[in-house]
Residue, then its C-alpha position, 0 to 999 in steps of 0.5 A: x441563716x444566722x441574725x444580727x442583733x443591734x446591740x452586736x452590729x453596733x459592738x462589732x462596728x465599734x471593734x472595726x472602726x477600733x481596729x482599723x484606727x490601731x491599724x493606722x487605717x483612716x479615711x483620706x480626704x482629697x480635693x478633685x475636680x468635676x467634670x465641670x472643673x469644680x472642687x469635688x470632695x473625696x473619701x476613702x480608706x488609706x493609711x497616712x503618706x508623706x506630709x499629710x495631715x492628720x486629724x483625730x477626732x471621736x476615735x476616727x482618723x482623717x489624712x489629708x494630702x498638702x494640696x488638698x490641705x490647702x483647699x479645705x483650710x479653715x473649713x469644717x467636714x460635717x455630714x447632711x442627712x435627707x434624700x441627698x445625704x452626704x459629706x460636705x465642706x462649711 
């Protein structure tokens, strides 16, 4: 079977996340609620829709749809490390 070294996995990365940006393709970020009736925060792959915003930075795309926009205002998407990693909102 055929091996990948890093430096290829880290350029055929760099080609993907390029390819899909040139696509329009970028990650959505919605608001949704639990199973508790609290705020979860969603992630996938879509291209943008009708009055989203748009966020570019470090060569990825972010949509945001108004609703959601409006319960992630003034916040920053950051990324935590550990046994619990994840995306969250400060």
């Amino acid at each position: 079977m055929i091996r990948i070294s890093p430096e290829a996995a880290k350029m055929l990365r760099e080609r993907l996340v390029r390819s899909c940006f040139e696509a329009g393709i970028g990650f959505r970020m919605f608001a949704t609620r639990d199973e508790h009736g609290e705020i979860a925060l969603m992630m996938k792959l879509d291209r943008t829709g009708p009055g989203d915003e748009v966020l570019e930075s470090d060569g990825v795309r972010v949509f945001v749809d108004p609703i959601s926009a409006a319960c992630v205002d003034d916040h920053e998407l950051n990324y935590i490390h550990g046994p619990q990693h994840r995306f969250v909102l400060r």
